[in-house]
Structure formats: C-alpha cells, structure tokens
GUBALUM-851858 format. One record per residue (C-alpha): residue number from 1; residue in one letter; z, x, y. Coordinates in nm, 2 decimals. Each point is the difference from the previous one (the first is absolute). Example, Ala and Ser with C-alpha at 12.3 -4.5 7.8 and 13.67 -1.06 7.14 Angstrom:
BEGIN
<rec num="1" residuo="A" w="0.78" u="1.23" v="-0.45"/>
<rec num="2" residuo="S" w="-0.07" u="0.14" v="0.34"/>
//
This chain:
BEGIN
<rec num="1" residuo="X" w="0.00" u="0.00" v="0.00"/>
<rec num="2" residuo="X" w="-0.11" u="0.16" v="0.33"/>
<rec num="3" residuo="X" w="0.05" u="-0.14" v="0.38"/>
<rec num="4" residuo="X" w="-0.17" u="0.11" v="0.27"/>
<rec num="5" residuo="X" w="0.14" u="-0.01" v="0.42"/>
<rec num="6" residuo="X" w="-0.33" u="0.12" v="0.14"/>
<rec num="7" residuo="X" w="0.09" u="0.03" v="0.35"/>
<rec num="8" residuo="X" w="0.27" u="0.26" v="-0.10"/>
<rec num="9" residuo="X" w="-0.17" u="0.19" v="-0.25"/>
<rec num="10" residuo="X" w="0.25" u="-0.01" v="-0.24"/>
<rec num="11" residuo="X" w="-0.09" u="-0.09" v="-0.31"/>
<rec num="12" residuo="X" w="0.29" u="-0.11" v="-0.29"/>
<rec num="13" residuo="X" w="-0.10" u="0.11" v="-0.35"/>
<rec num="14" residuo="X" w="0.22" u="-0.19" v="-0.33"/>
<rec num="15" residuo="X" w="0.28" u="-0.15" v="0.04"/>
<rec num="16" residuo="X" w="0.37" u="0.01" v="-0.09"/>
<rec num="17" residuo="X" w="0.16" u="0.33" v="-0.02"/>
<rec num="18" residuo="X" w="-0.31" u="0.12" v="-0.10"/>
<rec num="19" residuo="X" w="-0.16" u="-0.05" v="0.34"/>
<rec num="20" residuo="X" w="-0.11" u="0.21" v="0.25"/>
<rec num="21" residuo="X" w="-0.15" u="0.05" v="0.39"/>
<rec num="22" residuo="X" w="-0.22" u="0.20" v="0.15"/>
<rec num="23" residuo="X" w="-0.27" u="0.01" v="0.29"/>
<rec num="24" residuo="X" w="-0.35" u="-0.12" v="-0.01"/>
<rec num="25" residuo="X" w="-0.20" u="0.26" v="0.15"/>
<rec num="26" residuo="X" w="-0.14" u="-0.18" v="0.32"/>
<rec num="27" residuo="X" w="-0.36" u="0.06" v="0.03"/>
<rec num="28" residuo="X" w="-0.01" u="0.31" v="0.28"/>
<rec num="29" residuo="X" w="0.19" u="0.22" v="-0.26"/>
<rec num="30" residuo="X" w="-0.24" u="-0.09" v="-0.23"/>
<rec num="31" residuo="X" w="-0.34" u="0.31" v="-0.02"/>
<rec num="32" residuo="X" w="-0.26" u="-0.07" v="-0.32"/>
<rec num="33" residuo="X" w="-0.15" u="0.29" v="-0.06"/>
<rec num="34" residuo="X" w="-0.37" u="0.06" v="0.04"/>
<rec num="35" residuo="X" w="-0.19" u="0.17" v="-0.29"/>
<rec num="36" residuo="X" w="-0.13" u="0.34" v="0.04"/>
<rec num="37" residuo="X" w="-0.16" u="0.27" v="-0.21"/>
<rec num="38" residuo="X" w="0.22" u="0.25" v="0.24"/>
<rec num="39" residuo="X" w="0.30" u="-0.13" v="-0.19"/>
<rec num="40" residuo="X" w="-0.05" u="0.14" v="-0.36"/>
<rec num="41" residuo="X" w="-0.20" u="0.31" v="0.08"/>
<rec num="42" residuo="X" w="0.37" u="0.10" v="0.22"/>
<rec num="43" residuo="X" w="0.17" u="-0.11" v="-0.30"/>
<rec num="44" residuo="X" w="-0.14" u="0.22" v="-0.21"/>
<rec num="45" residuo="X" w="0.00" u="0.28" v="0.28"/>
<rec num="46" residuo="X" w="0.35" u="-0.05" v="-0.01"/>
<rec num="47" residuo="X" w="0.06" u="0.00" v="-0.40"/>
<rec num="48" residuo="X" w="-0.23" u="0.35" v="-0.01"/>
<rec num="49" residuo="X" w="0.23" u="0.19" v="0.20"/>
<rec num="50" residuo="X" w="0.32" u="-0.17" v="-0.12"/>
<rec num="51" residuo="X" w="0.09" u="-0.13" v="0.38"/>
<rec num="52" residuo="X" w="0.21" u="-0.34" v="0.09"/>
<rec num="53" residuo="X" w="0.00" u="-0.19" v="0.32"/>
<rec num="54" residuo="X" w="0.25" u="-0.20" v="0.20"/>
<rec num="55" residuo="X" w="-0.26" u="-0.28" v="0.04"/>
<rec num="56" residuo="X" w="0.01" u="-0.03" v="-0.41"/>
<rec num="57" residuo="X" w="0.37" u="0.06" v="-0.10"/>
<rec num="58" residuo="X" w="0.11" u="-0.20" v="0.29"/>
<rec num="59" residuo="X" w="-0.24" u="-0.29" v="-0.09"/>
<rec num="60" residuo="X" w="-0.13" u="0.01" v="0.37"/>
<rec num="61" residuo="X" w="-0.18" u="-0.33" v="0.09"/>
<rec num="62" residuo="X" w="-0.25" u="0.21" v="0.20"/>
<rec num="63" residuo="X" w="-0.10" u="0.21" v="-0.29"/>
<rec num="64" residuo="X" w="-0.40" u="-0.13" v="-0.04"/>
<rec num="65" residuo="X" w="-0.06" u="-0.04" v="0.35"/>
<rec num="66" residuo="X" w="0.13" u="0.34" v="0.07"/>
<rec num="67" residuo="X" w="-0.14" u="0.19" v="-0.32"/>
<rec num="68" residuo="X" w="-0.35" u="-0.19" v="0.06"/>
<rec num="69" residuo="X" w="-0.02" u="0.21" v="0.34"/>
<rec num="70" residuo="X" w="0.13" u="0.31" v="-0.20"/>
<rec num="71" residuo="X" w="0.38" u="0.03" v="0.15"/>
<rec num="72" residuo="X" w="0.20" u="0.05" v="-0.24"/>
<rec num="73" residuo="X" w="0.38" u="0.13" v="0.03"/>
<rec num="74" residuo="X" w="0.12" u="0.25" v="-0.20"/>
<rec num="75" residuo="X" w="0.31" u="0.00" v="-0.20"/>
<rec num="76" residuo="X" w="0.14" u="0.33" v="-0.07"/>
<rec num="77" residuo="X" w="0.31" u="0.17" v="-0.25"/>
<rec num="78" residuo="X" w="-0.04" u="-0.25" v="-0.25"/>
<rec num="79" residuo="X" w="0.05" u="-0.39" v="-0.04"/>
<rec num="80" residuo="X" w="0.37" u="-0.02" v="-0.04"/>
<rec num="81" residuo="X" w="0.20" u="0.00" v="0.26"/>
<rec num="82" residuo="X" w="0.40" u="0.06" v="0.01"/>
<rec num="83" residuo="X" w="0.05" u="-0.29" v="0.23"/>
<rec num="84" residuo="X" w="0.02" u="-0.36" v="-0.11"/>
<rec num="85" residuo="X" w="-0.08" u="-0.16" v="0.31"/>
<rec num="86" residuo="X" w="0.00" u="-0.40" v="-0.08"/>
<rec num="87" residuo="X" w="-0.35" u="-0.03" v="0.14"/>
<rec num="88" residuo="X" w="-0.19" u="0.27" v="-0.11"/>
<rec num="89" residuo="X" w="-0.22" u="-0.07" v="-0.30"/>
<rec num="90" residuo="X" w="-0.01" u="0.42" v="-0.08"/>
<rec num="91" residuo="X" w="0.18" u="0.06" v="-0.32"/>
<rec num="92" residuo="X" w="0.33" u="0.13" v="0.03"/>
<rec num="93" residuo="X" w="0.20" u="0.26" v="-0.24"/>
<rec num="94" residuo="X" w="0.04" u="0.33" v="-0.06"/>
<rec num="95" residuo="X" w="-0.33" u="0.20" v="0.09"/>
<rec num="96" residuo="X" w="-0.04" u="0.29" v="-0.28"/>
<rec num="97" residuo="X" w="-0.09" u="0.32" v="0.16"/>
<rec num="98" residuo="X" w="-0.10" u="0.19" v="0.33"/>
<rec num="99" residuo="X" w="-0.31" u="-0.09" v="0.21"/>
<rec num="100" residuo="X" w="-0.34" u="0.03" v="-0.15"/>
<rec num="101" residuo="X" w="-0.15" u="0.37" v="0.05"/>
<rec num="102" residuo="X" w="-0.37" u="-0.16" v="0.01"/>
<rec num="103" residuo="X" w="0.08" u="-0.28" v="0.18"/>
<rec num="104" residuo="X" w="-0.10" u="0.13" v="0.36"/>
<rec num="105" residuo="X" w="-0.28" u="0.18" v="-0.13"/>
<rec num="106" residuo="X" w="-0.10" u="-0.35" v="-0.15"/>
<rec num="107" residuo="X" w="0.08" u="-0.22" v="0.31"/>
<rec num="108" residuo="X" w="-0.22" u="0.24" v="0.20"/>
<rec num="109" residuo="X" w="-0.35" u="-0.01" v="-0.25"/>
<rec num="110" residuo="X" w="0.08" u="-0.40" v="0.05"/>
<rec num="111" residuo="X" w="-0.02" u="0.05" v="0.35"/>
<rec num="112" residuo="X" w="-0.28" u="0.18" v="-0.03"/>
<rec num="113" residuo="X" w="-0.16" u="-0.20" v="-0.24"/>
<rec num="114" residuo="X" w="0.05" u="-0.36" v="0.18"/>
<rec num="115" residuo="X" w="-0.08" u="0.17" v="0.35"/>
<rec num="116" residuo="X" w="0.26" u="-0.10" v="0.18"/>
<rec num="117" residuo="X" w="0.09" u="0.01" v="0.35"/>
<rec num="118" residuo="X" w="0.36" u="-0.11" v="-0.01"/>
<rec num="119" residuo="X" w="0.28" u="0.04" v="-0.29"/>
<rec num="120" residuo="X" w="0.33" u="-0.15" v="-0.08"/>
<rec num="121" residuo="X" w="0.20" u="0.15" v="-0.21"/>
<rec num="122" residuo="X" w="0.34" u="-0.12" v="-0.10"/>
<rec num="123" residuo="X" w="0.21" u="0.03" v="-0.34"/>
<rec num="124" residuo="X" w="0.34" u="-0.16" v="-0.13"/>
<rec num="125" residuo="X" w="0.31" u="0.13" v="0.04"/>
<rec num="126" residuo="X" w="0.12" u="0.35" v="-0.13"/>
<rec num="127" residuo="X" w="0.34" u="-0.02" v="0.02"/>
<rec num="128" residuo="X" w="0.05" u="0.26" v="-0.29"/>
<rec num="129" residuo="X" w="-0.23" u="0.24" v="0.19"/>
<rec num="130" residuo="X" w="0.21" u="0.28" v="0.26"/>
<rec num="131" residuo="X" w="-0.24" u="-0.09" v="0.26"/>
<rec num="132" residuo="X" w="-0.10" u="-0.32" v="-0.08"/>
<rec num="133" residuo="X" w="-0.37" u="0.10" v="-0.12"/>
<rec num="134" residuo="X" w="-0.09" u="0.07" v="0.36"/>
<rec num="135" residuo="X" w="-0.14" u="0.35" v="-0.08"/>
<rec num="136" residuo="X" w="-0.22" u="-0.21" v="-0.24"/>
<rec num="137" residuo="X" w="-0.11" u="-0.18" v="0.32"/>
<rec num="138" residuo="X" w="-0.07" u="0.32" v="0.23"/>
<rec num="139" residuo="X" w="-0.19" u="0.13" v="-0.32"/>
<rec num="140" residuo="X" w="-0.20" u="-0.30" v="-0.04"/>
<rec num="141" residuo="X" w="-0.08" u="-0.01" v="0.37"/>
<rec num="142" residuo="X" w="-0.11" u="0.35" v="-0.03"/>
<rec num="143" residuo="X" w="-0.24" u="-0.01" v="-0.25"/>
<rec num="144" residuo="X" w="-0.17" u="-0.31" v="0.13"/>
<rec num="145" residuo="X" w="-0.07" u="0.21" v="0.35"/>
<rec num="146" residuo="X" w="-0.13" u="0.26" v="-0.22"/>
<rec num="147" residuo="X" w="-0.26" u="-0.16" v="-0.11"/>
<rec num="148" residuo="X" w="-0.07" u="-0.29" v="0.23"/>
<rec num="149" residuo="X" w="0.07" u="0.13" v="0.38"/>
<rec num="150" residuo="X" w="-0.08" u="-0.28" v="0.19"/>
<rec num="151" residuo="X" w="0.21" u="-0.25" v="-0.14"/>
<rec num="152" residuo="X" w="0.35" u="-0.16" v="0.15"/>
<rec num="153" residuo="X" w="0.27" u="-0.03" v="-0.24"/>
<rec num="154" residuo="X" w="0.30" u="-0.25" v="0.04"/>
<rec num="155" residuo="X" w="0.28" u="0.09" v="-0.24"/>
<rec num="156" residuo="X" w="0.19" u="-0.35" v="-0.09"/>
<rec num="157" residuo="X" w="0.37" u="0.22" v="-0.10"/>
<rec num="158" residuo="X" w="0.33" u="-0.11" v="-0.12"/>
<rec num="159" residuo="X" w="0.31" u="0.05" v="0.16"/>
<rec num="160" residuo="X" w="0.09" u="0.31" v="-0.19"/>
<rec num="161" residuo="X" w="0.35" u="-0.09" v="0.00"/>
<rec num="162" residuo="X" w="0.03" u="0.11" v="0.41"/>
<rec num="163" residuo="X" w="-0.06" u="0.35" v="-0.07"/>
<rec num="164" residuo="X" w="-0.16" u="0.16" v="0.30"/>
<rec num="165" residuo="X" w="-0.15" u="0.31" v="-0.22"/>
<rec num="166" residuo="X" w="-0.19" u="-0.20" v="-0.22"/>
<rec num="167" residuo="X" w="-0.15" u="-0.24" v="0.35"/>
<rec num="168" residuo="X" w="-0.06" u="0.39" v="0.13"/>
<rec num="169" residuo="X" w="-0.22" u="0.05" v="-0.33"/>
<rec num="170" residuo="X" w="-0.24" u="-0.27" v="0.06"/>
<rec num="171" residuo="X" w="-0.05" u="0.07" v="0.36"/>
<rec num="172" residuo="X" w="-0.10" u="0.38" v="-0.06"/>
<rec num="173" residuo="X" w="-0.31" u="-0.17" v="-0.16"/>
<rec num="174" residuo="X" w="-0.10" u="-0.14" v="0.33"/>
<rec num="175" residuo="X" w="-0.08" u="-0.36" v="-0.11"/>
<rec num="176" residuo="X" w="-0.20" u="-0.20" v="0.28"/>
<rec num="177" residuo="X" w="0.26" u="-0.31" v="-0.11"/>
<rec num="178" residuo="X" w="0.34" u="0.02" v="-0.09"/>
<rec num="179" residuo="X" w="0.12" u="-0.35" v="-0.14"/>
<rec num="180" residuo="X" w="0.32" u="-0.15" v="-0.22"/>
<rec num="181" residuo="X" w="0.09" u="-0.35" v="0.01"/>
<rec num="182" residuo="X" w="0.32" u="-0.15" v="0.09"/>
<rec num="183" residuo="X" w="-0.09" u="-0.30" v="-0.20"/>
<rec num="184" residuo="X" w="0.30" u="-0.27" v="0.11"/>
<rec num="185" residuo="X" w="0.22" u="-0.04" v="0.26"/>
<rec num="186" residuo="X" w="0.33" u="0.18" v="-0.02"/>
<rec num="187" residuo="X" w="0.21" u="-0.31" v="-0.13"/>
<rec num="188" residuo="X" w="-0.17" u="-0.01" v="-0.32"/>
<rec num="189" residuo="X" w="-0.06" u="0.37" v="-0.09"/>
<rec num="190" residuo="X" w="0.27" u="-0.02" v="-0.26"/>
<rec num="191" residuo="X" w="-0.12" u="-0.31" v="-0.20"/>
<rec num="192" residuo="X" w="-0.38" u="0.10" v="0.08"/>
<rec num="193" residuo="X" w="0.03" u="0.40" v="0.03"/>
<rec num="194" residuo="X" w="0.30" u="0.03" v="-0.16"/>
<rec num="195" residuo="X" w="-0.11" u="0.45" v="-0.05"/>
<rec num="196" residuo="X" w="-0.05" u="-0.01" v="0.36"/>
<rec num="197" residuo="X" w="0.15" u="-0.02" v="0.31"/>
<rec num="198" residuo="X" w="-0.15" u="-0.12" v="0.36"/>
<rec num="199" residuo="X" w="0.09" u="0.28" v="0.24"/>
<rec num="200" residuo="X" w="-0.07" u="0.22" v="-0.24"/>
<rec num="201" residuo="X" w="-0.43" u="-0.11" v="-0.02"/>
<rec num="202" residuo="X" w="0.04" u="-0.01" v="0.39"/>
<rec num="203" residuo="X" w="0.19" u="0.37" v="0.02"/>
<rec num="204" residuo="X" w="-0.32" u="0.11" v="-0.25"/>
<rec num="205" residuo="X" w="-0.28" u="-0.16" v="0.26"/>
<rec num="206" residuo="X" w="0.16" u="0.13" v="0.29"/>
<rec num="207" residuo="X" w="0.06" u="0.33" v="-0.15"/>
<rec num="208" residuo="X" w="-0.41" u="0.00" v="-0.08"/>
<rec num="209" residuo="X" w="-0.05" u="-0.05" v="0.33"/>
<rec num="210" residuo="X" w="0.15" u="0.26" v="0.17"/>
<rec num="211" residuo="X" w="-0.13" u="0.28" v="-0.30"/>
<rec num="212" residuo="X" w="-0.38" u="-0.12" v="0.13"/>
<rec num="213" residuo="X" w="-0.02" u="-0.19" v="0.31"/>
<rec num="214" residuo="X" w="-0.36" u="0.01" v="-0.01"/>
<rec num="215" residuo="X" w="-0.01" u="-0.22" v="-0.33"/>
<rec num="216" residuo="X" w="-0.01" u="-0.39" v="-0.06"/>
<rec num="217" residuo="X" w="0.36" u="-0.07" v="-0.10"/>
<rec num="218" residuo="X" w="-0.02" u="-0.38" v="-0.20"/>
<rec num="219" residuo="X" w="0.26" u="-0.23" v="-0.16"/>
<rec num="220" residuo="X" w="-0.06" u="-0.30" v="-0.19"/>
<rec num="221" residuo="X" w="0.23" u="-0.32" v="-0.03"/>
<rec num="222" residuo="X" w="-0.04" u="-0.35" v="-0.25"/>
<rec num="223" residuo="X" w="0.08" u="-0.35" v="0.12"/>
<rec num="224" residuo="X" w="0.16" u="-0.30" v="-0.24"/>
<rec num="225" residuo="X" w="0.31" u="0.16" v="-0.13"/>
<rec num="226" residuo="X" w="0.24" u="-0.18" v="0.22"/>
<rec num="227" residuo="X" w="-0.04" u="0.19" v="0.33"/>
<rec num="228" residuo="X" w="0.02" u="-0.18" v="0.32"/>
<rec num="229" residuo="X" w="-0.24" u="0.03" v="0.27"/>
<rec num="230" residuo="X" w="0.27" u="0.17" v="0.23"/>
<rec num="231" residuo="X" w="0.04" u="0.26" v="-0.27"/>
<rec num="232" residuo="X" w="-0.39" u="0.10" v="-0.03"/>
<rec num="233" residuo="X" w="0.02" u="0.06" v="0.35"/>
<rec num="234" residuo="X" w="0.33" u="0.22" v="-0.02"/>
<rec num="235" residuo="X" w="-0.18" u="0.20" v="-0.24"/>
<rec num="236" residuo="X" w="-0.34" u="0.07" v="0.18"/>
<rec num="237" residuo="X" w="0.23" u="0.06" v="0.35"/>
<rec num="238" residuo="X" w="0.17" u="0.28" v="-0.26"/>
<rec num="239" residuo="X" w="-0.32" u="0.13" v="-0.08"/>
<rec num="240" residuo="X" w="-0.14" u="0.02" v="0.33"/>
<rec num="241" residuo="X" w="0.34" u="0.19" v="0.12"/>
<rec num="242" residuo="X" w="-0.07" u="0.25" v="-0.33"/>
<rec num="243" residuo="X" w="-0.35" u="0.03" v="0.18"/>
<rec num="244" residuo="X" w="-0.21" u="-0.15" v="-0.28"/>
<rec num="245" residuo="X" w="-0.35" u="-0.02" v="0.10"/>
<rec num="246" residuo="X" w="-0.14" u="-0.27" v="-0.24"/>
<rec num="247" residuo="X" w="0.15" u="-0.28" v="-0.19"/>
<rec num="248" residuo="X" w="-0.13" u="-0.28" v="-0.29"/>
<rec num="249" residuo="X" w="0.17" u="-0.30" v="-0.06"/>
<rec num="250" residuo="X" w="-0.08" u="-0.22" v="-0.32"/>
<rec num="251" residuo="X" w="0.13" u="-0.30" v="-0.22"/>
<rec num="252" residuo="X" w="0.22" u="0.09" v="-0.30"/>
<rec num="253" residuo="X" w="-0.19" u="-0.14" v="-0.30"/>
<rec num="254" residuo="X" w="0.18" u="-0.01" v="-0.31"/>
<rec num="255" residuo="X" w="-0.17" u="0.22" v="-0.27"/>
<rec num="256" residuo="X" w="0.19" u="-0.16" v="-0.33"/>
<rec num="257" residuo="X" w="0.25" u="-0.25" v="-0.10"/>
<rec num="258" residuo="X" w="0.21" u="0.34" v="-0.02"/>
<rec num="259" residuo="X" w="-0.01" u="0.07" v="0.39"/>
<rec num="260" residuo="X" w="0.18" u="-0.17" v="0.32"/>
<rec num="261" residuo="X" w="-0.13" u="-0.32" v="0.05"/>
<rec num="262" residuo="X" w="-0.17" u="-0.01" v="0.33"/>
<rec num="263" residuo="X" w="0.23" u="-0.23" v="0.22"/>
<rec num="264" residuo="X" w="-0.30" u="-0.15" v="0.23"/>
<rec num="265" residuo="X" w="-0.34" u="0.05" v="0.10"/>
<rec num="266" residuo="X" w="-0.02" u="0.09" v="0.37"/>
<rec num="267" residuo="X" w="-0.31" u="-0.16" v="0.18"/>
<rec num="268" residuo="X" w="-0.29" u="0.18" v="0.13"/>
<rec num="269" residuo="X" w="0.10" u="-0.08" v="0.36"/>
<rec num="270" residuo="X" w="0.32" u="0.16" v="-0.04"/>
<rec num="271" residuo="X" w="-0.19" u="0.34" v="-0.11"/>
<rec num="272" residuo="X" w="-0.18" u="0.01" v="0.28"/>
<rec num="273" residuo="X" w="0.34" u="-0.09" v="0.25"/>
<rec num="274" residuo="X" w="0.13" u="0.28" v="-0.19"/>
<rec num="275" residuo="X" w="-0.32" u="0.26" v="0.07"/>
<rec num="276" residuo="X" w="0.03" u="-0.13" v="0.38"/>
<rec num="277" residuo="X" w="0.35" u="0.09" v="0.01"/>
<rec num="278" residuo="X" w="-0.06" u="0.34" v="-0.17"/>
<rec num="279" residuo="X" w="-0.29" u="0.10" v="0.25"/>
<rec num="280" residuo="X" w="0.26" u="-0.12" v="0.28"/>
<rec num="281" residuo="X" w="0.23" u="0.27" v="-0.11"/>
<rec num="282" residuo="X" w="-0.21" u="0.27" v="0.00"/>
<rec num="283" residuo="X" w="-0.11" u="0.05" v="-0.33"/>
<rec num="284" residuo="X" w="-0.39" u="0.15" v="-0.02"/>
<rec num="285" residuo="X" w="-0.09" u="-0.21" v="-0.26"/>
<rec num="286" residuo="X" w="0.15" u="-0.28" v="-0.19"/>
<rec num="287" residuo="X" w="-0.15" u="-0.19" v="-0.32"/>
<rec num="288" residuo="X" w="0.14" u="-0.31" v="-0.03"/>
<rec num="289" residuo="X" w="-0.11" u="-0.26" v="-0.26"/>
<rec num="290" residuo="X" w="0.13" u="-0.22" v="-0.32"/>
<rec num="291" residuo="X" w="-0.24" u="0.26" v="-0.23"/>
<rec num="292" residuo="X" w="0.05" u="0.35" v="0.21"/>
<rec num="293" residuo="X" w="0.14" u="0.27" v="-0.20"/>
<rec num="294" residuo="X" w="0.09" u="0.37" v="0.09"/>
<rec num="295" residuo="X" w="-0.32" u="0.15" v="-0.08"/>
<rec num="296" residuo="X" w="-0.27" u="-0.28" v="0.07"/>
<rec num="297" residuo="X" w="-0.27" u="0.12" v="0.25"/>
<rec num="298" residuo="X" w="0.21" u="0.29" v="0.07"/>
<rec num="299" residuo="X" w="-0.25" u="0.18" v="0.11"/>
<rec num="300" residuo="X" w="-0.13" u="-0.25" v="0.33"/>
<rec num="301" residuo="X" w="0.39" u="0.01" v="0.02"/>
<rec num="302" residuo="X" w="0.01" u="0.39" v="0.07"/>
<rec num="303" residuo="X" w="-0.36" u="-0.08" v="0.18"/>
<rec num="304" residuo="X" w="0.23" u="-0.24" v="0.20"/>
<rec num="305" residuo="X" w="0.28" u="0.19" v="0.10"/>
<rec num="306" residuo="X" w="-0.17" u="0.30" v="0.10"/>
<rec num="307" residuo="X" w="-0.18" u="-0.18" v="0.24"/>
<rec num="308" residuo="X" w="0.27" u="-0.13" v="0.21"/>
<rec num="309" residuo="X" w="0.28" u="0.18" v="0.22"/>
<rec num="310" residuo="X" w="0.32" u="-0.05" v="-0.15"/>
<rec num="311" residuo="X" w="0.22" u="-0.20" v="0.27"/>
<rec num="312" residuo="X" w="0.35" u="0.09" v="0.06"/>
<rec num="313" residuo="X" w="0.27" u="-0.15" v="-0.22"/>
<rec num="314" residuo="X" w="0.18" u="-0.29" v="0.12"/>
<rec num="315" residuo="X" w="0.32" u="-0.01" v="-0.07"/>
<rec num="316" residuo="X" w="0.23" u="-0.28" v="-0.12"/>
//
C-alpha cells in the first residue's frame, strides 16, 4: 500500500512498523542522461590505465553530460577512504597500502591522451598517510605539467587533518586552483562530517591562500540537510573573510537508502538569491544551482574568476 502528498514530495512506502518516508526528487534535481559514444571510449580509457574518478565513485548526477564534453575528474590514492562521511557514496575502510607509484605518471598520459585544457584532481581521505597523501598531489601535478604545459590544474584536497606542512606540499606544485569543500554549515558537521571540523576546512583555505595569492582559492557547500538560510550566508561571509575567491552551492541528493535523507529540496529561485548574495560579498565567482557540484564547468569557473577584480571583503 503506497500514498502519495504530491505537493510535498514526500512519498510514504508500506505501512505499519514497516513503513518508511522519504523525498520525491522534484523535477529540477532530476538530469537524464544523454547517450554518447564519448562515454564508453573514457570508460575504457579509464580501465586501461587502472584510474577512478570522483564523478564515478561519487555517483555524480553530472557524469554524462560532463564525460560527453571530455571533463572528467580524477580520483586519486585509491577508492577507500578513512572517513565515513554520511553523505559520501566513496567506500569507506581501511585503505591497504601507500599511494600508487604509477599513478601520476598515469593521470598525466590521460591528460595527454583526452587533451585537456583543465584537470580536477581530488582523492579520499588519507588519514593513515603522515602527510595526508598531499605529496601524491604535488607529484601528480607535476607530471601532468610535464607533459602537458599549457594546462590549468585545480587540486580538489582534503583537510589533511589541519596540518600546514602537508597544505605547503600542494602549493609548491603551483596549482592554478586550489579548492576543498566545507560541505555543511558548522551545526551539523558532527552528524554530517562527523572526521571533520568547520574552522579547521576554513583555516586549510585561508592558509592556501596566503602560500599562493595569485591562485583561485574555491570551497564548495550542499543545501537540504537542515541548514537555515541565515546559516548558508554565515558560511559564505566566513569564506569571503578566509578570502576565498570562488564558491558552488548544490542540493544534497541522497545517493542510497544507506545515506542522510535529504531534508528538503531548495527551489531554483533560492539558488540564484543565494548566487546574488554571494557576488554581493565579494566573491569572484559563485555557482549556484539545485545540480552544481564542486568540479562542474570548473574550468569557465577559473575562466570566470580570473576575469574579475577581487573586491574587498565585507565584513560581518
């Protein structure tokens, strides 16, 4: 037995103790994907030199469209990450071993091979790594600029558990974009980020920023956990006074039964009050949209951002 309240979304499955609730995806977080041949022939670029992406293990709603006009984002030091975020559909445990030797040599003949402009590179958590794996990231970084010298490369890092050193690491590589995402807003990093801590993503961003002013500092938030309004714009003033250059702002969608639930759908207007309100404070670029994640378009964002002046930080 199944009932239905359409205007609400919500959709009641069973009944009894058996029952439960969750969320009809309302049709602007909806994306079918398109068919194209580009799909399979990165697939199997991908499976040849034993490579994972982001917009795969994360189950990114994006992935045809952004695969079909060859951007891909790359997933490095394995797929298991120490963390157990409660939204993350990466696979959490116990990783076995260090970094992969090959990998940036293999991340670069992908580059290479796909001629690419822009990369993204990101990777789960290390934890059980000293520095976090961020002298895999310099290392990657390196090799792509070996053999592809015109192209930008945004690193997507984690928070390396706060430690300066290992933020120093990935900055010696000179990325053109240094980005890691807060995710929520402060009052739910323990039940949503429960590894993580808020100041501590801001400390890394604004620590980024002052190793290389001259890059694209980014940070990256989700909508329909339970924040307020109010509470997005406390983060993005915290950004701003971190002097974050760029920001993206998406809807939560829940990847399995397993996950958070997502607590509402925020309407397209009130992405677009939150990209006004971003722009008003400064920021260079801001992405705001119910199906915007981190890395989609990045490179018009850094296109974007480089364009414009950044304007003094207003302060709360």
């Amino acid at each position: 037995m199944s009932s239905e309240l359409r205007a609400g979304r919500i959709v009641r499955v069973g009944h009894g103790a058996g029952a439960f609730v969750h969320r009809r995806l309302p049709p602007h977080c909806r994306r079918t994907p398109a068919p194209s041949p580009a799909v399979p022939a990165l697939e199997r670029l991908l499976r040849e030199l034993d490579l994972r992406t982001v917009c795969e293990e994360a189950r990114c709603p994006n992935r045809s469209e952004c695969w079909a006009r060859g951007h891909v984002t790359f997933m490095l030091l394995g797929a298991v990450c120490t963390r157990a975020c409660r939204f993350c559909a990466v696979a959490t445990g116990r990783p076995l071993g260090g970094p992969d030797a090959a990998e940036p040599a293999q991340v670069a003949r992908a580059v290479a091979t796909l001629g690419l402009h822009h990369v993204v590179l990101t990777s789960v958590n290390r934890d059980d790594l000293a520095d976090g794996g961020a002298g895999h990231f310099a290392a990657v970084v390196r090799a792509i600029r070996r053999q592809s010298e015109t192209v930008t490369i945004e690193v997507l890092t984690p928070d390396f558990q706060g430690r300066p050193f290992a933020v120093e690491t990935v900055c010696s590589a000179e990325p053109d974009v240094y980005n890691h995402n807060v995710e929520t807003v402060p009052r739910l990093y323990r039940h949503v980020r429960p590894g993580a801590r808020f100041e501590r993503s801001v400390a890394v961003l604004a620590l980024a920023k002052r190793l290389r002013p001259e890059a694209i500092v980014k940070s990256g938030l989700m909508v329909g956990l339970g924040e307020s309004r109010e509470e997005v714009l406390e983060v993005l003033h915290a950004l701003r006074e971190a002097a974050v250059d760029a920001v993206t702002i998406g809807q939560y969608l829940r990847p399995s039964r397993t996950h958070l639930p997502a607590e509402r759908y925020w309407e397209p207007e009130e992405f677009e009050r939150l990209a006004e309100d971003g722009r008003a404070l400064g920021f260079m670029h801001v992405a705001s949209g119910p199906l915007i994640r981190s890395s989609y378009h990045a490179e018009e964002t850094l296109r974007s951002a480089r364009s414009k002046s950044l304007v003094p930080c207003p302060r709360a």
